[in-house]
N, CA and C atoms as an extended XYZ file, in Angstrom:
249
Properties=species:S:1:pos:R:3:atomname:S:1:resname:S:1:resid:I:1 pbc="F F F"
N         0.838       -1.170        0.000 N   UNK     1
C         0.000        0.000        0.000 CA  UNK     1
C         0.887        1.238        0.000 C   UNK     1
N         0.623        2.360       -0.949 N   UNK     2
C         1.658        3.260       -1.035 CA  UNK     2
C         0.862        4.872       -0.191 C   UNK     2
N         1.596        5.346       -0.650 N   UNK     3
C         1.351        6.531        0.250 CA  UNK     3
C         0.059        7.297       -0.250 C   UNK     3
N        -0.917        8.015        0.340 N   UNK     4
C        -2.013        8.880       -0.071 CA  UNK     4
C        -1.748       10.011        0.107 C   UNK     4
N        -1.924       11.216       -0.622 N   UNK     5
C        -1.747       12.234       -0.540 CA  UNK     5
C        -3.209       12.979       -0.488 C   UNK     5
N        -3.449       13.852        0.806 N   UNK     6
C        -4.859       14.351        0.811 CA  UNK     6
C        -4.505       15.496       -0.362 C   UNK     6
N        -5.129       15.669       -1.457 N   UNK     7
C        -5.062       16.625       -2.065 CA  UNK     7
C        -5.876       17.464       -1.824 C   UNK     7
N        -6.688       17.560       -0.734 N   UNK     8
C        -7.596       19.003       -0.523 CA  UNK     8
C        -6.467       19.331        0.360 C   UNK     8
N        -5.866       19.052        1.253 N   UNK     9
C        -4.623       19.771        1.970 CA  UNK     9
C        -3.699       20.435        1.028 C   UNK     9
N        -3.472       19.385       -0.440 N   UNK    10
C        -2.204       19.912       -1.046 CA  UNK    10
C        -2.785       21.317       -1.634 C   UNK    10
N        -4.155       20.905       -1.988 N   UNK    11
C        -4.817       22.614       -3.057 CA  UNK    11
C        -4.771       23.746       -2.216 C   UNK    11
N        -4.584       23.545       -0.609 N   UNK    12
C        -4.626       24.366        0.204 CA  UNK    12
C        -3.098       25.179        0.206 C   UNK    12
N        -2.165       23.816        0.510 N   UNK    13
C        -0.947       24.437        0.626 CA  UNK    13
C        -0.893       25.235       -0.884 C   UNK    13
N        -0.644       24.602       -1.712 N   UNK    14
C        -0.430       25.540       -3.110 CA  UNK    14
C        -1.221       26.517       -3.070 C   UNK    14
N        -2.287       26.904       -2.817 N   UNK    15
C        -3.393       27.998       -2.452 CA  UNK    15
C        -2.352       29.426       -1.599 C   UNK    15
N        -1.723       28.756       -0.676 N   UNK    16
C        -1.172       30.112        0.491 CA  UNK    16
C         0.309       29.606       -0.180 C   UNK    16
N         0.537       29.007       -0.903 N   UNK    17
C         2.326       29.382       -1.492 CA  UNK    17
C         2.226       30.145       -2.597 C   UNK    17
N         0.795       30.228       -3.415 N   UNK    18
C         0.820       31.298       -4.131 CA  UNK    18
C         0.665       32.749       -3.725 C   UNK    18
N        -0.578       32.917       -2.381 N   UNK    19
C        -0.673       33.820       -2.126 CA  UNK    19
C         0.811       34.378       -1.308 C   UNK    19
N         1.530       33.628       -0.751 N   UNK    20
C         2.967       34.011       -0.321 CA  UNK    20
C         3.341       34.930       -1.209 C   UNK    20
N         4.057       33.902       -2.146 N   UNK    21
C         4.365       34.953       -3.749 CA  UNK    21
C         4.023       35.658       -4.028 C   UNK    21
N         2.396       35.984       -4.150 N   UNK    22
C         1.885       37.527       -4.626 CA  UNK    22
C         2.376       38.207       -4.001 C   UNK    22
N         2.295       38.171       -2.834 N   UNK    23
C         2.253       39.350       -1.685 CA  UNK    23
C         3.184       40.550       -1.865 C   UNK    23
N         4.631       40.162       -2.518 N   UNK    24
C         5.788       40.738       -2.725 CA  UNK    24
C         5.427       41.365       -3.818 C   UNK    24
N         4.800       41.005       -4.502 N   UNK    25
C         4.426       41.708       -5.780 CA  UNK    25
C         3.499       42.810       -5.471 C   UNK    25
N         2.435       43.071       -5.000 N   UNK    26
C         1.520       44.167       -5.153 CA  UNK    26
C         2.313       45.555       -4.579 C   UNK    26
N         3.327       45.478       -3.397 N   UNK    27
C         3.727       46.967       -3.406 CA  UNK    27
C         4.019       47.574       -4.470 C   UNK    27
N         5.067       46.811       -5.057 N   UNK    28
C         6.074       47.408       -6.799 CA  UNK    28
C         4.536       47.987       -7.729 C   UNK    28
N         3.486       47.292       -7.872 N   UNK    29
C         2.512       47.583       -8.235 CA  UNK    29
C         1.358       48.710       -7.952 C   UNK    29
N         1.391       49.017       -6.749 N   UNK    30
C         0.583       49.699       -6.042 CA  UNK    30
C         1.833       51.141       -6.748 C   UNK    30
N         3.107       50.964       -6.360 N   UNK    31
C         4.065       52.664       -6.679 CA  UNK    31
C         4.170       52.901       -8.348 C   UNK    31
N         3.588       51.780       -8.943 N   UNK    32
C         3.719       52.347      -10.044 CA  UNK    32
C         2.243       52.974      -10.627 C   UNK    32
N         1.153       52.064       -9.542 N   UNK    33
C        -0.330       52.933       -9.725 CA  UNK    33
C        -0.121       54.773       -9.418 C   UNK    33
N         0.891       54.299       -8.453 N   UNK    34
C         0.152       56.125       -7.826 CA  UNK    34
C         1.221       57.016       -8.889 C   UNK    34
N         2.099       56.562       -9.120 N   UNK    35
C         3.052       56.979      -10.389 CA  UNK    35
C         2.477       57.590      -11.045 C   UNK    35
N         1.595       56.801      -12.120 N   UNK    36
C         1.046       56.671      -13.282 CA  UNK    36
C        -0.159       57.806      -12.780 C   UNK    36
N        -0.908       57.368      -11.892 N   UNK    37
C        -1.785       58.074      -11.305 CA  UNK    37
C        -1.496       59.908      -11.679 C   UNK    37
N        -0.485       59.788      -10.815 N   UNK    38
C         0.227       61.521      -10.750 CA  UNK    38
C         0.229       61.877      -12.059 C   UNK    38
N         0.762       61.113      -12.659 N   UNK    39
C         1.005       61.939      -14.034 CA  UNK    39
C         0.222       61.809      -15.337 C   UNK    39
N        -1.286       61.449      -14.661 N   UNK    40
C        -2.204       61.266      -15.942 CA  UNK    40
C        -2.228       60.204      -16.873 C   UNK    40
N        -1.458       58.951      -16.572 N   UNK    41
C        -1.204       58.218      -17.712 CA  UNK    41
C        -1.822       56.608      -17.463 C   UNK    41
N        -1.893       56.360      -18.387 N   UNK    42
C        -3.148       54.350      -17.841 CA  UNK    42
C        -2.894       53.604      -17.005 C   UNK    42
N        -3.873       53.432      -16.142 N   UNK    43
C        -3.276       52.315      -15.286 CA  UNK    43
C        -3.982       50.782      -15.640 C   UNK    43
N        -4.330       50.898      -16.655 N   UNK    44
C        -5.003       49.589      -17.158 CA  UNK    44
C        -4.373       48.490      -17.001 C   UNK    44
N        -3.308       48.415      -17.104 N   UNK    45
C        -2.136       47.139      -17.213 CA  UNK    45
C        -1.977       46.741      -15.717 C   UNK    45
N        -1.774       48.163      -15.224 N   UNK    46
C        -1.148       47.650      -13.630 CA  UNK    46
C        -2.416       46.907      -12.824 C   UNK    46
N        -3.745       47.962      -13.106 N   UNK    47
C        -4.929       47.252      -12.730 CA  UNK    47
C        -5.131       45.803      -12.937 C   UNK    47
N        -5.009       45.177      -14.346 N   UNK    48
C        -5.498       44.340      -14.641 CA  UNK    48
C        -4.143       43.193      -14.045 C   UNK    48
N        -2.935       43.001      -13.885 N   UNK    49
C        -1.668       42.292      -13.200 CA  UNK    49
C        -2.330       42.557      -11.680 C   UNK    49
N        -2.757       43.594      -10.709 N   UNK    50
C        -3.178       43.245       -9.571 CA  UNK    50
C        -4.239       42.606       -9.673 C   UNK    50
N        -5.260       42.360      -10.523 N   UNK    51
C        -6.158       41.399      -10.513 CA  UNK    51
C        -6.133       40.417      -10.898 C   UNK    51
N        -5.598       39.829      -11.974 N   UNK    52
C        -4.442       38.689      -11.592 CA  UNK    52
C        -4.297       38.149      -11.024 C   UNK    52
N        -3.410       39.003      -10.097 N   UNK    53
C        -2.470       37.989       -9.012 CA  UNK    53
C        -4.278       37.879       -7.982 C   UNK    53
N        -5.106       38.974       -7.091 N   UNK    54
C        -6.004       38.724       -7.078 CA  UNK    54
C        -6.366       37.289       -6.847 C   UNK    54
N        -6.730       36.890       -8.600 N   UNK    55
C        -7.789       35.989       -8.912 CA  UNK    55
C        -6.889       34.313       -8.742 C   UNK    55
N        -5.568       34.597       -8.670 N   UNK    56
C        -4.983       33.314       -9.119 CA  UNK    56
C        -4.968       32.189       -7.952 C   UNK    56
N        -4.735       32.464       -7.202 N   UNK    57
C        -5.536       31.260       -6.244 CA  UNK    57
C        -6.869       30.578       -6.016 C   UNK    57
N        -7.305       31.350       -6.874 N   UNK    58
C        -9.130       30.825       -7.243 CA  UNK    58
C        -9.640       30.251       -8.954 C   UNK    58
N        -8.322       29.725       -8.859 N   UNK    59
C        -8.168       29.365      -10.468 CA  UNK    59
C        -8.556       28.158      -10.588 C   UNK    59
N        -9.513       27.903      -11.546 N   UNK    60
C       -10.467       26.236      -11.363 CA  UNK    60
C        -9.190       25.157      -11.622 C   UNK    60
N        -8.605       25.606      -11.728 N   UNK    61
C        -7.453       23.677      -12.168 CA  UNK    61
C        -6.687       23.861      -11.104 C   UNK    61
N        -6.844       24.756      -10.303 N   UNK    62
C        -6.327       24.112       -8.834 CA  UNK    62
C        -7.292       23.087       -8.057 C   UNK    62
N        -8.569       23.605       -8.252 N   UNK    63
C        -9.325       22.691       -7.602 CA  UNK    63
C        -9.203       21.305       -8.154 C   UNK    63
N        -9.409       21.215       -9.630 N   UNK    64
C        -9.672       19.998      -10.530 CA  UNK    64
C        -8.200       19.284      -10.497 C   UNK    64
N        -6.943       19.974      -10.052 N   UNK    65
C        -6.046       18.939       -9.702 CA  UNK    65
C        -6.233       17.650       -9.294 C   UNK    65
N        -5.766       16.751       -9.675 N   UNK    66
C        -5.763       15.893       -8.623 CA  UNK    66
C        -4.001       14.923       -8.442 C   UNK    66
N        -3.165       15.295       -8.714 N   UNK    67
C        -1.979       15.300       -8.361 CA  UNK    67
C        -1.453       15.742       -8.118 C   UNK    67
N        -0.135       15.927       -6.920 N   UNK    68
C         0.803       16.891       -6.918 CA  UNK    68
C         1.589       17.527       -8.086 C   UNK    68
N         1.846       16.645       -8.905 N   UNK    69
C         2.722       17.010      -10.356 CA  UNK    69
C         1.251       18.460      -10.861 C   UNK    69
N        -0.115       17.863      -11.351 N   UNK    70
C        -0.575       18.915      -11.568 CA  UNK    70
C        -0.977       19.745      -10.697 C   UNK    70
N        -0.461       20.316       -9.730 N   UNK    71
C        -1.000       21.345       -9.077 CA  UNK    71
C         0.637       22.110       -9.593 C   UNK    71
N         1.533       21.237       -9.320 N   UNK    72
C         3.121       21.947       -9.727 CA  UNK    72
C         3.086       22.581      -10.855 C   UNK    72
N         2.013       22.642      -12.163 N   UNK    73
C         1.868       22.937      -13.431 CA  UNK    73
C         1.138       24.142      -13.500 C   UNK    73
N         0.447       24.276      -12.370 N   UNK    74
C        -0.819       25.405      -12.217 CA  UNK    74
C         0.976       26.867      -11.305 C   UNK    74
N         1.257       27.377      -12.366 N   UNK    75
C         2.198       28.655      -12.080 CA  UNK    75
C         2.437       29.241      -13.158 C   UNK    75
N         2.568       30.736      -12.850 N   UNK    76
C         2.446       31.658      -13.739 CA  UNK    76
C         4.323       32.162      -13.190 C   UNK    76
N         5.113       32.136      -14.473 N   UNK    77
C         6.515       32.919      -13.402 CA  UNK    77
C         6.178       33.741      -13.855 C   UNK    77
N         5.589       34.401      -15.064 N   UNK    78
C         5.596       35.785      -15.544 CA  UNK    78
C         4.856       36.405      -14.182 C   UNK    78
N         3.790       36.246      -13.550 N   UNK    79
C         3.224       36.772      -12.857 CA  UNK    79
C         3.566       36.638      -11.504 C   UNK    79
N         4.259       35.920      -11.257 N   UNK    80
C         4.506       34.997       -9.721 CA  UNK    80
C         5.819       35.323       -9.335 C   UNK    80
N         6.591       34.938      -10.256 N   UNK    81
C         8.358       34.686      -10.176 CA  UNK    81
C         8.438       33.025      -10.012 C   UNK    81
N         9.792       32.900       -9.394 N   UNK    82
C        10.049       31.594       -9.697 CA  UNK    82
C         9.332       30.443       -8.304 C   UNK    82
N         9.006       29.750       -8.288 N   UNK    83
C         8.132       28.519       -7.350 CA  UNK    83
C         9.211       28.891       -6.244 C   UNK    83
């Protein structure tokens, strides 16, 4: 008999190791809102990357994982950085 892995624990852990990762990200984001802000110019991009990061722990193929390998597949580095 080999080992079981609860994967509602694992969707959890991967759940708060992503939100870890964001976290570092929204200041750099937030100084380039008020930046942009000041000087009249779009914040569409920056808006839409904080919502993003936001939404990405509520991303349906985390739930529908059902292996560790695919939950390891569910990462964005462009958005995240590296695991």
């Amino acid at each position: 008999m080999g080992i079981k892995i609860n994967m509602e624990k694992a969707r959890d852990i991967w759940r708060n190791k992503i939100r870890f990762k964001r976290a570092s990200k929204f200041a750099p984001l937030d100084a380039a809102w008020y930046k942009a802000t000041e000087v009249g110019e779009d914040t569409s991009d920056i808006v839409a990357k904080k919502q993003a990061l936001r939404d990405f722990p509520s991303r349906p193929e985390i739930e529908a994982a059902e292996t560790i390998e695919e939950l390891r597949e569910i990462w964005d580095s462009d958005l995240l950085g590296d695991k």
